[in-house]
GUTIGU-968219 format. One record per residue: residue number from 1; residue in one letter; z, x, y of N, C-alpha, C, O in turn. Coordinates in Angstrom, 1 decimal. Atoms other than C-alpha are relative to their C-alpha. Layout:
# GUTIGU-968219
<r k="NUM" r="A" n_c3="Z" n_c1="X" n_c2="Y" ca_c3="Z" ca_c1="X" ca_c2="Y" c_c3="Z" c_c1="X" c_c2="Y" o_c3="Z" o_c1="X" o_c2="Y"/>
...
# end
This chain:
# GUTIGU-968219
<r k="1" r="X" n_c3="0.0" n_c1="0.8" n_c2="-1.2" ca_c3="0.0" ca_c1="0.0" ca_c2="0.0" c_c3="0.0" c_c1="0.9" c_c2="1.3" o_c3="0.5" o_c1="0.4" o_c2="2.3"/>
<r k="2" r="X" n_c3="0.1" n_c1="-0.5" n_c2="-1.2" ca_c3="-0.7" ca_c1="2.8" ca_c2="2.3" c_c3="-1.0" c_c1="0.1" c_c2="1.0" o_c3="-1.0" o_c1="0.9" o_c2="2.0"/>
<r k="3" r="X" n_c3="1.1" n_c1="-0.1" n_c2="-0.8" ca_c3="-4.0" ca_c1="1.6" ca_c2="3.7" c_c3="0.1" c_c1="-1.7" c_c2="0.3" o_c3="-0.7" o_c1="-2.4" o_c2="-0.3"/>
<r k="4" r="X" n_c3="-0.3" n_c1="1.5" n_c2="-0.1" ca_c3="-2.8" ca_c1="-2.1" ca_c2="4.9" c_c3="0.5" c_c1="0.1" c_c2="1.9" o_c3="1.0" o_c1="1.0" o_c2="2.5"/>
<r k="5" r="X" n_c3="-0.5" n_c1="0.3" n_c2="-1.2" ca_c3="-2.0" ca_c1="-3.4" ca_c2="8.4" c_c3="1.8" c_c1="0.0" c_c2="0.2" o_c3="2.6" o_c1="0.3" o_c2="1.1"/>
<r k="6" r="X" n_c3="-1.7" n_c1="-0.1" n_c2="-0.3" ca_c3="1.7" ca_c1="-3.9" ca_c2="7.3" c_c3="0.4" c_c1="1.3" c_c2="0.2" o_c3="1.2" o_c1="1.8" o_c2="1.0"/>
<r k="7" r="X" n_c3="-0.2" n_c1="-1.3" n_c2="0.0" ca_c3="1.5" ca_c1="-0.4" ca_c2="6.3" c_c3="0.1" c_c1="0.9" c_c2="1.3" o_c3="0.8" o_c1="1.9" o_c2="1.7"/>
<r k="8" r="X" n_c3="0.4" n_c1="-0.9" n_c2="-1.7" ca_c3="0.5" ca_c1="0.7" ca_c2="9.7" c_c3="0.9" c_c1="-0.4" c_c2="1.0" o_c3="0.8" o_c1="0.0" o_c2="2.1"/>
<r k="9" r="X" n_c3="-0.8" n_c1="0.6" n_c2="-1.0" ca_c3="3.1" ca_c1="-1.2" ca_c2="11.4" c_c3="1.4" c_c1="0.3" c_c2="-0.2" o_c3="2.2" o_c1="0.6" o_c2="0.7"/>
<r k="10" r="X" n_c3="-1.3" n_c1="-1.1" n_c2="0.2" ca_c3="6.1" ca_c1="0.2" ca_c2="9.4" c_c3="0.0" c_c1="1.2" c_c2="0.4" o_c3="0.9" o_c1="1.9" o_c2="0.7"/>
<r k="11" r="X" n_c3="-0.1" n_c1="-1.6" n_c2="-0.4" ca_c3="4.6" ca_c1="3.4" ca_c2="10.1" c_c3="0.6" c_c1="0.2" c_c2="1.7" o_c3="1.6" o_c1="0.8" o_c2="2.0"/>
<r k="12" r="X" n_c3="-0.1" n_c1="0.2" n_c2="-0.6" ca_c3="4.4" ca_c1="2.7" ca_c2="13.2" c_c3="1.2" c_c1="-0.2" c_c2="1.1" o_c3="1.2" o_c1="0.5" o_c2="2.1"/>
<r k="13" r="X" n_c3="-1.6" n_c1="0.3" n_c2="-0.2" ca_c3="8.4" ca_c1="1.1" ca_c2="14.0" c_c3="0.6" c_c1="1.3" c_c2="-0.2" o_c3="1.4" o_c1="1.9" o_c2="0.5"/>
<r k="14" r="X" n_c3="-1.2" n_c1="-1.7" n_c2="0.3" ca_c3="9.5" ca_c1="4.5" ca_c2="12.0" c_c3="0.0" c_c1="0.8" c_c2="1.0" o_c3="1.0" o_c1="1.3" o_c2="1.6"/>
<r k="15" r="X" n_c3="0.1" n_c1="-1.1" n_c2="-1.1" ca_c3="7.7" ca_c1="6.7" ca_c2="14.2" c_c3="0.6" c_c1="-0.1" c_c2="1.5" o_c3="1.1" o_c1="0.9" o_c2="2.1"/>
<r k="16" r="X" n_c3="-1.4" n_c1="0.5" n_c2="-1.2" ca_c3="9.7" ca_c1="4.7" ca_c2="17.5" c_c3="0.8" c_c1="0.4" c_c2="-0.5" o_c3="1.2" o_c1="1.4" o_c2="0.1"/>
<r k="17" r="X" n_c3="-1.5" n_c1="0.3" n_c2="-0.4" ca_c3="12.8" ca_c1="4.3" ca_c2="16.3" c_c3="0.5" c_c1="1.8" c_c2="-0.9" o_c3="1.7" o_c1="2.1" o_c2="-1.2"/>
<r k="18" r="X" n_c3="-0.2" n_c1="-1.3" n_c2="1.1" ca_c3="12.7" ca_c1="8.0" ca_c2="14.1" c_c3="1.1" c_c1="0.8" c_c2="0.7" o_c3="2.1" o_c1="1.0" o_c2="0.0"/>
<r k="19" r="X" n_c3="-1.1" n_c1="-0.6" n_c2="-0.9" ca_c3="14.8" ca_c1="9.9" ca_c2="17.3" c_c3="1.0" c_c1="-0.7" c_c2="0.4" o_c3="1.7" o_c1="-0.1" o_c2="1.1"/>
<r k="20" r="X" n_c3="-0.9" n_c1="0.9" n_c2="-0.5" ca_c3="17.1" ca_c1="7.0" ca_c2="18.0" c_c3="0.4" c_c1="-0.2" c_c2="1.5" o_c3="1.4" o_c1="-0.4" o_c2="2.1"/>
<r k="21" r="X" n_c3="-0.3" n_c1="0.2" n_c2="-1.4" ca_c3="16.3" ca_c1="6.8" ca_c2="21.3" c_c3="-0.8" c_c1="-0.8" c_c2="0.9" o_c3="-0.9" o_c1="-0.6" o_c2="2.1"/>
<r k="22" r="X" n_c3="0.7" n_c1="0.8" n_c2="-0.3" ca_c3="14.1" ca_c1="3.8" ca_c2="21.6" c_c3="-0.1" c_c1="-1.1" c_c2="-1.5" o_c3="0.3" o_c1="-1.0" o_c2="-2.7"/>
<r k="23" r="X" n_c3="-0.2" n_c1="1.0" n_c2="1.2" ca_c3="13.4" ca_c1="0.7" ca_c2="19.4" c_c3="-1.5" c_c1="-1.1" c_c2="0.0" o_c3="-2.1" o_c1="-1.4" o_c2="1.1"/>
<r k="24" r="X" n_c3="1.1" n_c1="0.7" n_c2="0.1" ca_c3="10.5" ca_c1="-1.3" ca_c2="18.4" c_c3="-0.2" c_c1="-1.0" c_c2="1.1" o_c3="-1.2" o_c1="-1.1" o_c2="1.8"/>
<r k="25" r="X" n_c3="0.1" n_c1="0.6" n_c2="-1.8" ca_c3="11.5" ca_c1="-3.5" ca_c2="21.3" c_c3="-0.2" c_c1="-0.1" c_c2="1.0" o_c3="-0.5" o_c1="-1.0" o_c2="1.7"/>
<r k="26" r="X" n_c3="0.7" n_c1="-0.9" n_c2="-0.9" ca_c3="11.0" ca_c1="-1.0" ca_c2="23.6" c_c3="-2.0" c_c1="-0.2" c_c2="0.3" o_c3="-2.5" o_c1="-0.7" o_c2="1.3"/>
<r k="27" r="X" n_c3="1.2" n_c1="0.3" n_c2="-0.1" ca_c3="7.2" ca_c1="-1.1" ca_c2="22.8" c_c3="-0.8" c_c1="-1.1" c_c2="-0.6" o_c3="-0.2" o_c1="-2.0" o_c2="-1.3"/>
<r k="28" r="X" n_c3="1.0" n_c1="1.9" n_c2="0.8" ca_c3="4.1" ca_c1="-4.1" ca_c2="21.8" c_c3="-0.6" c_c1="1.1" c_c2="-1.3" o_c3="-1.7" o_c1="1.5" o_c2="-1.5"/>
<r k="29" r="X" n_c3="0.5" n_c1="-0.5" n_c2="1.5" ca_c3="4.0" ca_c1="-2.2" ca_c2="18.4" c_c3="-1.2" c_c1="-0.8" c_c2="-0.2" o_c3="-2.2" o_c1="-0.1" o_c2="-0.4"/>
<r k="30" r="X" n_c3="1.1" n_c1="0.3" n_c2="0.5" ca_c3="1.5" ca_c1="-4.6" ca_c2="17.5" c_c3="-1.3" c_c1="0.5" c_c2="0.8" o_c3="-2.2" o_c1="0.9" o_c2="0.1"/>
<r k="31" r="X" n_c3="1.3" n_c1="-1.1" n_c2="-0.9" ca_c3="-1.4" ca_c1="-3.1" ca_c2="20.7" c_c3="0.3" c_c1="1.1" c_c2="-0.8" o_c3="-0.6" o_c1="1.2" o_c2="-1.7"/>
<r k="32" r="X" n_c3="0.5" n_c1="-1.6" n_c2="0.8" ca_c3="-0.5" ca_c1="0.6" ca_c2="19.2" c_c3="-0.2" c_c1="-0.3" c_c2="-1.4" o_c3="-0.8" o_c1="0.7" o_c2="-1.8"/>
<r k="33" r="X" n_c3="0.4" n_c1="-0.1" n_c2="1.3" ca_c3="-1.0" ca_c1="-0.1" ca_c2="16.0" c_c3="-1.8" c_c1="-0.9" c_c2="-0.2" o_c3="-2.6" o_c1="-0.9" o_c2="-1.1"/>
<r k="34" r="X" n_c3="2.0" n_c1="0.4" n_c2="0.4" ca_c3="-4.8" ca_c1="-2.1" ca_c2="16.7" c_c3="-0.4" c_c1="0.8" c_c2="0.9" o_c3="-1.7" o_c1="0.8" o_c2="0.7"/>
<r k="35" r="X" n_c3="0.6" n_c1="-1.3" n_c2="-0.8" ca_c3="-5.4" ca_c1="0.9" ca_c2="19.5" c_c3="0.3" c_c1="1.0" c_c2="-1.0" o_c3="-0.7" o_c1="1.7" o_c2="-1.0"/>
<r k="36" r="X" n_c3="0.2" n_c1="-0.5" n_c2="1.0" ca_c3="-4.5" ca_c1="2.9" ca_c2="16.5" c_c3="-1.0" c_c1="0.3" c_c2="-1.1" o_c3="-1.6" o_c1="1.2" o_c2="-1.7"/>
<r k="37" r="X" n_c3="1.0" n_c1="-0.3" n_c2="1.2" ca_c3="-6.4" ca_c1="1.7" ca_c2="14.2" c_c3="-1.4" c_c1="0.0" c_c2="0.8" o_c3="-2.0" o_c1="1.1" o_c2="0.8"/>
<r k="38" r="X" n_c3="1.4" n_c1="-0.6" n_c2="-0.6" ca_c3="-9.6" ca_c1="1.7" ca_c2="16.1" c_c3="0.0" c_c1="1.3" c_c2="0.3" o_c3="-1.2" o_c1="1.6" o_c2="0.6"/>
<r k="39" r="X" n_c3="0.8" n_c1="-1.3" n_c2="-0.8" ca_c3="-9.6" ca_c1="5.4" ca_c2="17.2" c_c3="0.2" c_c1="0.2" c_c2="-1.8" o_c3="-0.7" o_c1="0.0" o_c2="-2.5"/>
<r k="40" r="X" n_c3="-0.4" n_c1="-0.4" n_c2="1.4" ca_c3="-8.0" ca_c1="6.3" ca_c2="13.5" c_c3="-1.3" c_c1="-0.5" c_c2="-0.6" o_c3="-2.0" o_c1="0.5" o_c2="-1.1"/>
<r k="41" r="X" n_c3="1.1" n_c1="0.3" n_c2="0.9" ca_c3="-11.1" ca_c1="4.1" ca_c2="11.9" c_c3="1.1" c_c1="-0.2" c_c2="-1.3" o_c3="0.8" o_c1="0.4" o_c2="-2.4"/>
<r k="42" r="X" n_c3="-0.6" n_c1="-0.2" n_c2="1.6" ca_c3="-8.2" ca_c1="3.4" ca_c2="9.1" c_c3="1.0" c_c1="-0.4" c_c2="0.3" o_c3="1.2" o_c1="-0.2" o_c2="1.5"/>
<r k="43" r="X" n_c3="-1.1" n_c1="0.5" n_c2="-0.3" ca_c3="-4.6" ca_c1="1.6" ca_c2="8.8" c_c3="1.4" c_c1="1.3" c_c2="-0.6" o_c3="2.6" o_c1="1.4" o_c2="-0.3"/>
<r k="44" r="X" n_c3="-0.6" n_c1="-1.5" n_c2="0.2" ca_c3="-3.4" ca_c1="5.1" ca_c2="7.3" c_c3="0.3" c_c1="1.0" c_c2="1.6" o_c3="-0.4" o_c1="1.9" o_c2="2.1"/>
<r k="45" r="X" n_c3="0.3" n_c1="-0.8" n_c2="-1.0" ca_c3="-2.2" ca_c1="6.3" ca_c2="10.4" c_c3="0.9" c_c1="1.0" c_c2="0.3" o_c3="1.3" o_c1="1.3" o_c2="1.4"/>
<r k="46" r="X" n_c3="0.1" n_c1="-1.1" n_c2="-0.6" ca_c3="-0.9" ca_c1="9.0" ca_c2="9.8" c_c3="-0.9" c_c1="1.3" c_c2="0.0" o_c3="-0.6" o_c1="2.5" o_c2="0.3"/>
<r k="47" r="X" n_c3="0.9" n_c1="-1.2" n_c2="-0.4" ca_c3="-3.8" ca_c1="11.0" ca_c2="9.9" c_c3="-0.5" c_c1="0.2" c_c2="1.7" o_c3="-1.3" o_c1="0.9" o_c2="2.4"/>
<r k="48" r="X" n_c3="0.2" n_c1="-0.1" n_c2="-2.1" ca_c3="-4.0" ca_c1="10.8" ca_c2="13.8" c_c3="0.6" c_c1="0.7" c_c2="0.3" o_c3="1.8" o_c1="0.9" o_c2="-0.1"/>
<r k="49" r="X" n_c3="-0.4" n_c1="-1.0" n_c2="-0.6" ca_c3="-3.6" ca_c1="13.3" ca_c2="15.7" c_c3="2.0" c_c1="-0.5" c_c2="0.9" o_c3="2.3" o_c1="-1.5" o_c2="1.6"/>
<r k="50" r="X" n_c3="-1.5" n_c1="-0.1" n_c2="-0.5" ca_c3="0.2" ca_c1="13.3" ca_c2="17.0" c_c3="-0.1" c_c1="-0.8" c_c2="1.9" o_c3="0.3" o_c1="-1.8" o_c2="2.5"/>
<r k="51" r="X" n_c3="-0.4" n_c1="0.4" n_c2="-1.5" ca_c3="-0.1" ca_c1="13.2" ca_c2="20.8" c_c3="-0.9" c_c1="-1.2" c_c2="0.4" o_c3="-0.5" o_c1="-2.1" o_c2="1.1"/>
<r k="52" r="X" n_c3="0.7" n_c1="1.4" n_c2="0.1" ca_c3="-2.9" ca_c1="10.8" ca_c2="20.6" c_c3="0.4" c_c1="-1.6" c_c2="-0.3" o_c3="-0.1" o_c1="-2.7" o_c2="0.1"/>
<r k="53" r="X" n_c3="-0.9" n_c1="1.1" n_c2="0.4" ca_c3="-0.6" ca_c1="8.4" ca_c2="18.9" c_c3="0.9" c_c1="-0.4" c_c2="1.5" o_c3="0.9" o_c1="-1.5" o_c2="2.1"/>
<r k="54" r="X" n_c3="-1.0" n_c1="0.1" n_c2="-0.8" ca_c3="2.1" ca_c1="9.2" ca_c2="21.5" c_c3="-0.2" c_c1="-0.4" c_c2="1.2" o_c3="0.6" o_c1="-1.0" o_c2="1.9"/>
<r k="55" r="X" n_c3="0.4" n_c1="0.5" n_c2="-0.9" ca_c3="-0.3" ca_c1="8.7" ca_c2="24.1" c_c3="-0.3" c_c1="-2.3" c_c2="0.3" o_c3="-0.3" o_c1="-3.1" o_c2="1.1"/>
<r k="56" r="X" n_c3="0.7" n_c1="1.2" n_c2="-0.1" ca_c3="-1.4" ca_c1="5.5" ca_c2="23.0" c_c3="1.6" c_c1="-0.7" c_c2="0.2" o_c3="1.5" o_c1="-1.3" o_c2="1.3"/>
<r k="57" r="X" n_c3="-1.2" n_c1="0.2" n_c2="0.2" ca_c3="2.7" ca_c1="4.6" ca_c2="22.4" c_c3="0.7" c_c1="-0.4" c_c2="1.5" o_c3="1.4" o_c1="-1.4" o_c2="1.8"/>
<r k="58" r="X" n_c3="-0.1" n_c1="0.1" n_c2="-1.2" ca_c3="3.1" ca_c1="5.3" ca_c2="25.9" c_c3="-0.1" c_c1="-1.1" c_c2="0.8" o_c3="0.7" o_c1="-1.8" o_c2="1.3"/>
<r k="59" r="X" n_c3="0.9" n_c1="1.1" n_c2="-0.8" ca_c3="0.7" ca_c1="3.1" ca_c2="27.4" c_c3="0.3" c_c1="-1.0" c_c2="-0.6" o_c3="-0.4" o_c1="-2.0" o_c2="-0.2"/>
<r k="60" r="X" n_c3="-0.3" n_c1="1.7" n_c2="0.3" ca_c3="2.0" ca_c1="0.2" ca_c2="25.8" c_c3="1.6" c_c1="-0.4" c_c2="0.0" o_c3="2.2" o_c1="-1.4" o_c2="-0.4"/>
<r k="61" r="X" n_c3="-1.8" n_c1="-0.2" n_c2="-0.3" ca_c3="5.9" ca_c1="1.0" ca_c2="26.6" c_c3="0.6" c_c1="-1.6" c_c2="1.2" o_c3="0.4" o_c1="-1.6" o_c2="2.4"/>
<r k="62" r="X" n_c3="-0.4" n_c1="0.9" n_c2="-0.6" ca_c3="7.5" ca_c1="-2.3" ca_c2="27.9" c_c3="0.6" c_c1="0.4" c_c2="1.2" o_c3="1.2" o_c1="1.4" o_c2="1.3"/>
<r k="63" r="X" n_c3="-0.8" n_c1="-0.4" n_c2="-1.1" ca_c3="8.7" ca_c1="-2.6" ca_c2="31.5" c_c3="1.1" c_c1="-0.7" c_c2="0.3" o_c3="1.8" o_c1="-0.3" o_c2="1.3"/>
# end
C-alpha cells in the first residue's frame, strides 16, 4: 500500500508532525499532497526531492 493516495497522506502527516513542532492542522495536507503528487508523477512520495516537498509544505502553511 505504498503507492495509494492514503499512502501519500500518512506520509505526508509523519513528515509534519516528525519534529513535534507543528501538526497536521497547522497545514491543508490535503493541497501538499495533490501539489505532491503532480510534480512527483506518483503517490510514493518519498522519492521527492526533500526541499521541494518542504517548499510545497510551506506554501500551504495555515494562517
Amino acid at each position: 500500500m505504498l503507492n495509494t493516495m492514503e499512502s501519500a497522506t500518512e506520509y505526508v502527516i509523519a513528515e509534519l508532525e516528525a519534529k513535534g513542532t507543528a501538526t497536521r492542522d497547522d497545514f491543508d495536507v490535503q493541497a501538499i499532497v495533490t501539489a505532491s503528487h503532480a510534480i512527483a508523477e506518483s503517490w510514493d512520495l518519498r522519492s521527492m526531492d526533500r526541499s521541494t516537498f518542504w517548499n510545497i509544505a510551506a506554501s500551504n502553511l495555515k494562517l
